[in-house]
C-alpha positions, -999 to 999 in steps of 0.1 A, spaced: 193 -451 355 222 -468 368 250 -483 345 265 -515 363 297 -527 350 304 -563 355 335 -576 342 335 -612 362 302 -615 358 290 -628 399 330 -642 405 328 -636 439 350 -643 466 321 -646 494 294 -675 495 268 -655 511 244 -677 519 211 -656 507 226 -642 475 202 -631 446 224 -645 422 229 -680 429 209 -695 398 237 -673 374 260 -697 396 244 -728 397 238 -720 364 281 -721 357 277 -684 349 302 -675 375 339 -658 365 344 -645 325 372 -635 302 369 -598 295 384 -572 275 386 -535 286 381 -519 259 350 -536 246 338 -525 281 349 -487 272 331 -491 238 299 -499 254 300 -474 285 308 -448 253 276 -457 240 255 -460 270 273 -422 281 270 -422 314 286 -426 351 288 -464 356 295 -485 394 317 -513 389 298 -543 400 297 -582 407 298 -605 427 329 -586 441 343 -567 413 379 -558 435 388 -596 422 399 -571 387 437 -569 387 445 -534 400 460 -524 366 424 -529 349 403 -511 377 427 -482 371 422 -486 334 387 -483 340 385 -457 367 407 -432 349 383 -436 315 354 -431 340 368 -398 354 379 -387 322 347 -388 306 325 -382 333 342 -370 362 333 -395 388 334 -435 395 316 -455 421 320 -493 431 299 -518 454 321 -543 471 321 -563 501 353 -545 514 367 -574 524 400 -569 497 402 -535 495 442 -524 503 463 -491 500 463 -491 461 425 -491 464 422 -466 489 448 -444 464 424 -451 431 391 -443 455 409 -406 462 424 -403 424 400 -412 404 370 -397 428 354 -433 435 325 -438 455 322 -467 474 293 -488 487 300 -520 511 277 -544 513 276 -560 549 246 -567 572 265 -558 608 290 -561 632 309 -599 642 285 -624 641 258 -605 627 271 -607 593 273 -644 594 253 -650 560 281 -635 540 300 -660 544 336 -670 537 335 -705 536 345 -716 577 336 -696 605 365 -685 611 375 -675 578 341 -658 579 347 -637 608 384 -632 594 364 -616 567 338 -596 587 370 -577 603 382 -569 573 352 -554 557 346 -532 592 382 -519 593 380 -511 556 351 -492 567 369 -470 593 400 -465 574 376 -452 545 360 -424 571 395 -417 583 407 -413 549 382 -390 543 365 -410 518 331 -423 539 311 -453 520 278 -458 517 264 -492 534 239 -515 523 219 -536 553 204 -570 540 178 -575 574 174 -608 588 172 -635 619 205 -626 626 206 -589 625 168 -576 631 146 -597 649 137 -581 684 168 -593 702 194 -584 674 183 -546 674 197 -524 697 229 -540 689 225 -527 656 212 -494 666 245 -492 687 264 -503 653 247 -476 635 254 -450 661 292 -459 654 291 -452 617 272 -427 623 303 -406 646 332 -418 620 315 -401 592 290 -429 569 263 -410 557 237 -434 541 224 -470 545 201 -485 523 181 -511 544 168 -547 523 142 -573 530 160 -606 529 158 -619 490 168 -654 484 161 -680 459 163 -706 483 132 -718 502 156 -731 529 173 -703 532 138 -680 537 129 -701 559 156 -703 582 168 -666 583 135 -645 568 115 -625 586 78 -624 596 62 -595 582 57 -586 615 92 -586 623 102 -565 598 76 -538 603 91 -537 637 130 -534 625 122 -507 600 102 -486 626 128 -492 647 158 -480 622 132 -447 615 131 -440 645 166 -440 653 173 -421 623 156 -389 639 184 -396 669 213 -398 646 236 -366 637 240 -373 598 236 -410 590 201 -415 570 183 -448 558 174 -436 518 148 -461 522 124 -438 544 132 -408 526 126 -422 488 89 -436 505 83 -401 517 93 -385 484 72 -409 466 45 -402 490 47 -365 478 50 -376 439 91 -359 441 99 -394 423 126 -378 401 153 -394 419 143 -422 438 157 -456 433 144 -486 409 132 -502 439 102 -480 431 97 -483 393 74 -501 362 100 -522 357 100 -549 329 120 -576 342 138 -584 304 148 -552 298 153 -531 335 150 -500 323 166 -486 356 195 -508 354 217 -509 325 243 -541 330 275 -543 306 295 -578 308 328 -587 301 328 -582 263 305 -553 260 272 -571 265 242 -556 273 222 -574 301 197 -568 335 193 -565 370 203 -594 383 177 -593 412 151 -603 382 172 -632 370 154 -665 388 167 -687 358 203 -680 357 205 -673 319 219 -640 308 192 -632 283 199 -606 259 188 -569 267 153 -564 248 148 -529 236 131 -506 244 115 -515 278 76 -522 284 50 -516 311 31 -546 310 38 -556 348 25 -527 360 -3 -527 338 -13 -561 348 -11 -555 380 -31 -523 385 -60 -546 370 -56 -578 389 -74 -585 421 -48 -580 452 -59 -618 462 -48 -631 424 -15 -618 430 -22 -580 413 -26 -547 431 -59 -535 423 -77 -511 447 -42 -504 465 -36 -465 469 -3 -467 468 1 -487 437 12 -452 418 45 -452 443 53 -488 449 43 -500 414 44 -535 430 80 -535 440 106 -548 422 97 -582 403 127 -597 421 109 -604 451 74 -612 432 51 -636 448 62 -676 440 93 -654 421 70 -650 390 74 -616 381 36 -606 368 31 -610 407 34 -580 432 60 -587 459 62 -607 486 65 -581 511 36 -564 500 22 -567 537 50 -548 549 57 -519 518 20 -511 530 23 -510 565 56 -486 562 36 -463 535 8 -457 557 27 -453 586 47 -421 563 13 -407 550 5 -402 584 33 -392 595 30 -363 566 -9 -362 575 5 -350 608 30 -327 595 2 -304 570 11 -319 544 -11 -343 516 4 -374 498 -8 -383 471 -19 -416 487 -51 -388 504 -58 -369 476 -90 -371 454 -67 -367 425 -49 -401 429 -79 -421 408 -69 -390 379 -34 -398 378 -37 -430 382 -58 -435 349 -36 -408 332 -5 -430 340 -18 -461 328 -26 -446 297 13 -436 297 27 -472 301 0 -483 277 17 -454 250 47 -469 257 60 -441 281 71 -435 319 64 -402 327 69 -391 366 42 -381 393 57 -355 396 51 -342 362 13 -351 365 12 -333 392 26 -304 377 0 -303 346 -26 -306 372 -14 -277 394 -12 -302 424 3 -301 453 14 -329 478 23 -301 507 -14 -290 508 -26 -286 549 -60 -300 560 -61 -333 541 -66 -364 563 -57 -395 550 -75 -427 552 -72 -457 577 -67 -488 567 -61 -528 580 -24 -524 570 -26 -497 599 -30 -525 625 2 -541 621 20 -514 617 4 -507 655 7 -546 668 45 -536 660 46 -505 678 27 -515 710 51 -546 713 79 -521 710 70 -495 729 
């Protein structure tokens, strides 16, 4: 579970043009009063590590980011904050070290590259791009590496764009980042989709690609391919809610506290722009509904690997209705069978191959329908399973072929 504090609600100073949270905007639910100790009170009762969140949540005056940090370390000995790193300064570097902060920056690539988060003119937008890359290398030299998050599109992955990133990647890679979380472009805006998205194709091709340099890279990992293998193997104990049942009105995964103390969501499920009240406790009905609708209706019956992917996160549902699967089906199923074969390869058996899927399957469905979200891994466990077992081959499918049409056109 992640705790996301939000104290300006989406105040951000960036206008990136894909943003998830542009209906909260368009909506007028953009910058907030807040009150810090209505904050505290909630993170006391939710009890647990918290990332300071936004929009860009370095817009706090410094005095109330300390406030916060130094309650955070105090009562649970770490912090953590994802920014754009486009303001971050020497009293920010000073609270990262103090109050043990970890940092995430959110930026797509190098110059141009990051285009779509954008500052307003071009030149105030690569003004900005500098800044979030030299807060980047003064964080490694500082000894305080950050975490990256990768939003892919036209401008950083189709075929043309990539070995420039690779190159970028190999740089972060040698002054010390150590993980990268890679997203399918997610925007609200037709337009926008259709003028920067990829082709399923295209991002088959970018995420082979970034796998493949990962295995050429000395510490730097993509969390992406490693949470599909480890869902792959039912070790889903600690992957992220990318992969869960979520209920879009009450994300169980995420846990969002406003200005005043209010509960809300994930704000990648909020298409409408109104910050509905936190419904307790969560429900399963998505991913019950979708195990039992036919994949051409929109559901995810018949897939073996629904019990890993769950249908994705109802953010990027089909026509942005969240009893859909996602959008990017095509390609979440192209990557997963290109893993299981890869672990095929390697002796050992995901889950995806074993005659025990239909079992758990049935016996998980049964959970959500109690009311419960028990693990794979646990199932597998009662069952005496194992996911490591040699000899098991795992099946071919049509998802295999573009997965292939990628590769060949690749090399």
């Amino acid at each position: 579970m992640t705790i996301e504090v939000r104290p300006l609600g989406v105040l951000c100073n960036l206008g990136c043009e894909y943003c998830y949270q542009d209906p909260q905007r368009q909506a007028g639910n953009i910058g907030k009063l807040y009150d810090v100790e209505l904050m505290k009170q909630a993170l006391a009762e939710e009890n647990g590590a918290f990332t300071l969140f936004g929009g860009e949540p370095l817009l706090l005056p410094e005095r109330d980011l300390e406030e916060l940090w130094a309650w955070g370390l105090a009562h649970f000995g770490k912090n953590s904050v994802q920014t754009n790193g486009t303001l971050i300064g020497d009293a920010h570097i000073a609270m990262f070290r103090k109050y043990k902060v970890d940092v995430g920056i959110s930026i797509d690539g190098p110059g141009e590259m990051n285009a779509l988060r954008a500052a307003g003119s071009r030149a105030a937008t690569s003004e900005a791009t500098a800044c979030t890359e030299a807060a980047i290398e003064r964080l490694c030299r500082e000894g305080l590496p950050p975490s990256v998050i990768v939003t892919l599109h036209r401008l950083n992955a189709q075929p043309g764009k990539l070995e420039a990133m690779n190159d970028w990647f190999r740089r972060l890679d040698g002054i010390g980042v150590r993980s990268a979380r890679l997203h399918i472009l997610e925007s609200e805006s037709p337009a926008i989709r259709e003028s920067y998205g990829l082709t399923a194709e295209e991002n088959v091709a970018a995420f082979r690609n970034f796998a493949k340099l990962e295995a050429r890279l000395a510490h730097l990992r993509f969390d992406l391919f490693c949470e599909m293998e480890k869902l792959l193997l039912a070790d889903d104990e600690s992957v992220s809610c990318l992969w869960a049942a979520c209920d879009p009105y009450t994300t169980r995964a995420v846990r969002g506290i406003e200005g005043h103390g209010e509960r809300s969501n994930c704000g990648r499920t909020n298409k409408e722009g109104i910050e509905f009240i936190k419904a307790e406790p969560p429900r399963f009905e998505r991913a019950l509904a979708l195990y039992f609708t036919e994949q051409q209706l929109g559901g995810c019956s018949g897939c073996r690997f629904f019990l890993m992917c769950k249908g994705q996160c109802p953010g990027t549902a089909i026509d942005g209705d969240w009893r859909n699967r996602s959008e990017h089906c095509e390609v979440w199923k192209a990557l997963f069978e290109f893993i299981e074969s890869r672990l095929v390869v390697s002796g050992q058996a995901p889950l995806s191959a074993q005659t025990v899927r239909t079992e758990i399957e049935e016996a998980m469905i049964a959970a959500w329908a109690r009311g419960s979200n028990p693990s794979l891994k646990s199932f597998m466990e009662k069952k005496g399973c194992q996911a490591s077992t040699p000899g098991v081959r795992a099946r071919s499918g049509g998802w295999a072929s573009l997965f292939r049409r990628s590769r060949g056109r690749r090399g």
